[in-house]
C-alpha positions in Angstrom: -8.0 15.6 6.1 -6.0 14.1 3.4 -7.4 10.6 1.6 -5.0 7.7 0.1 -5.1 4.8 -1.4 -1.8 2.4 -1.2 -1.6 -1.0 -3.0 -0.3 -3.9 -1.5 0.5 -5.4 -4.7 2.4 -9.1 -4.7 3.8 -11.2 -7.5 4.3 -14.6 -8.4 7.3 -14.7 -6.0 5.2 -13.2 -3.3 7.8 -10.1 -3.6 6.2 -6.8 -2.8 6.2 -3.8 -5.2 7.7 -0.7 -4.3 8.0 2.7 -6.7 9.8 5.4 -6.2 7.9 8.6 -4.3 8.4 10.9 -1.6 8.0 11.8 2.1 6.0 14.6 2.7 9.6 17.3 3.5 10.1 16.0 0.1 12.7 13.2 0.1 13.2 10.5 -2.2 12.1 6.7 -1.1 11.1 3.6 -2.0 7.1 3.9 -1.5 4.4 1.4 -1.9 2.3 2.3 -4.8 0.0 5.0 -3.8 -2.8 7.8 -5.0 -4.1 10.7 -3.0 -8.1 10.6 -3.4 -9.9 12.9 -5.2 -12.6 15.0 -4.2 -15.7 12.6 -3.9 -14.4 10.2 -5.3 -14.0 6.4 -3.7 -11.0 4.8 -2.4 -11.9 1.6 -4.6 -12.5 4.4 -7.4 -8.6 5.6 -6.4 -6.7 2.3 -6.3 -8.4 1.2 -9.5 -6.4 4.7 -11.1 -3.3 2.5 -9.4 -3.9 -1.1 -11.2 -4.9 0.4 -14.3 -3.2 -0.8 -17.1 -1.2 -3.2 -14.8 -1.9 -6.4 -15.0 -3.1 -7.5 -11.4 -5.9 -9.7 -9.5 -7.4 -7.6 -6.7 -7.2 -9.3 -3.3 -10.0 -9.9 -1.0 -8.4 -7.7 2.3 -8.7 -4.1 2.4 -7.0 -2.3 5.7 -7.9 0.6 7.1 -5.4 2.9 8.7 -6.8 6.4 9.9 -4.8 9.1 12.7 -1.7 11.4 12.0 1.2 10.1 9.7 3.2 11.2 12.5 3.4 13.2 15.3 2.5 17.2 14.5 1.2 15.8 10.9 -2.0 16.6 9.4 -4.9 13.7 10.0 -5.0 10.9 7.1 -7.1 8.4 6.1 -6.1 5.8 4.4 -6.9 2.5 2.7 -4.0 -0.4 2.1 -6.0 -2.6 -1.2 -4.0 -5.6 -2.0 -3.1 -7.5 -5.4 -0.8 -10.1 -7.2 0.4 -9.2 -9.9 0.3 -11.5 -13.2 3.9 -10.6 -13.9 7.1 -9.9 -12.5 7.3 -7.2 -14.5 7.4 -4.3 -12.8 6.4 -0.9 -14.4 7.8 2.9 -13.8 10.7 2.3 -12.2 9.1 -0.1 -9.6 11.2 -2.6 -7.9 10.1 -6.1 -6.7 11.6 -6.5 -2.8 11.1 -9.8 -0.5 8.3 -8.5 1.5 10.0 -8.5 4.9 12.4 -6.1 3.1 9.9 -4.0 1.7 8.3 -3.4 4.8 11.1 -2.0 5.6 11.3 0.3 3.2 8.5 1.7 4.0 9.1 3.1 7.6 8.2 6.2 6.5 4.7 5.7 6.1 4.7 5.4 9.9 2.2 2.3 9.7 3.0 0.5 12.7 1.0 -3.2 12.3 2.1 -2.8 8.2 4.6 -5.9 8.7 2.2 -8.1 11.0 -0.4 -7.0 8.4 1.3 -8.2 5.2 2.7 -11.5 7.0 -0.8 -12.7 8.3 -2.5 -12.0 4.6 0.4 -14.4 3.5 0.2 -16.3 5.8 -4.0 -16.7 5.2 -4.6 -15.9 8.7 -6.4 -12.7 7.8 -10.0 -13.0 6.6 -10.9 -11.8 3.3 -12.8 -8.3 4.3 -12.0 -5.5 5.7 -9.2 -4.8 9.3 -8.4 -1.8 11.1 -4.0 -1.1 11.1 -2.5 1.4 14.3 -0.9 4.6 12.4 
């Protein structure tokens, strides 16, 4: 089973940040921040590799998304932390995007509820905590 940790990370603008990555046949995207977990370590341990050295207020919603990236594809887990960033700075070749745009973007994650997701922690109709995303 393979372990990630995406960020979610917003800023002033509410625009999303996206970096470029790579699918897993190895082509080039727009992704959402992201780390693959360590053995033993956390996913909070992860994401923190992620904000480090950005400068970024954690959010208070954490999703869980767990099944195959997509059909055929080994089993994930993973763990969508979110974050606003301080800055509209964005760092290694990171791009800010209107969210709904982002979203986008970021098909290839294969994260069905990522748009609802994104628009309800917006729009403050999430609780702060902890929610369970479809793959």
């Amino acid at each position: 089973m393979r372990r990630f940790a995406y960020l979610l990370c917003f800023d002033p603008q509410r625009r999303l940040l996206l970096r470029p990555g790579h699918t897993p046949d190895g082509a080039e995207v727009l992704t959402l921040p992201v780390v693959r977990c360590r053995e033993r370590e956390t996913y909070g341990q992860a994401v923190q590799r992620i904000v480090s050295g950005l400068r970024v207020r954690r959010g208070d919603v954490v999703a869980r998304v767990e099944g195959p990236a997509a059909p055929g594809r080994e089993w994930r887990e993973a763990r969508i932390f979110t974050a606003h960033s301080l800055t509209s700075f964005a760092d290694d070749g990171g791009r800010w995007f209107p969210w709904s745009d982002a979203v986008r973007h970021v098909d290839h994650l294969a994260i069905s509820e990522l748009a609802a997701f994104v628009e309800g922690y917006l729009g403050g109709w999430i609780p702060e905590g902890w929610i369970t995303l479809q793959p």
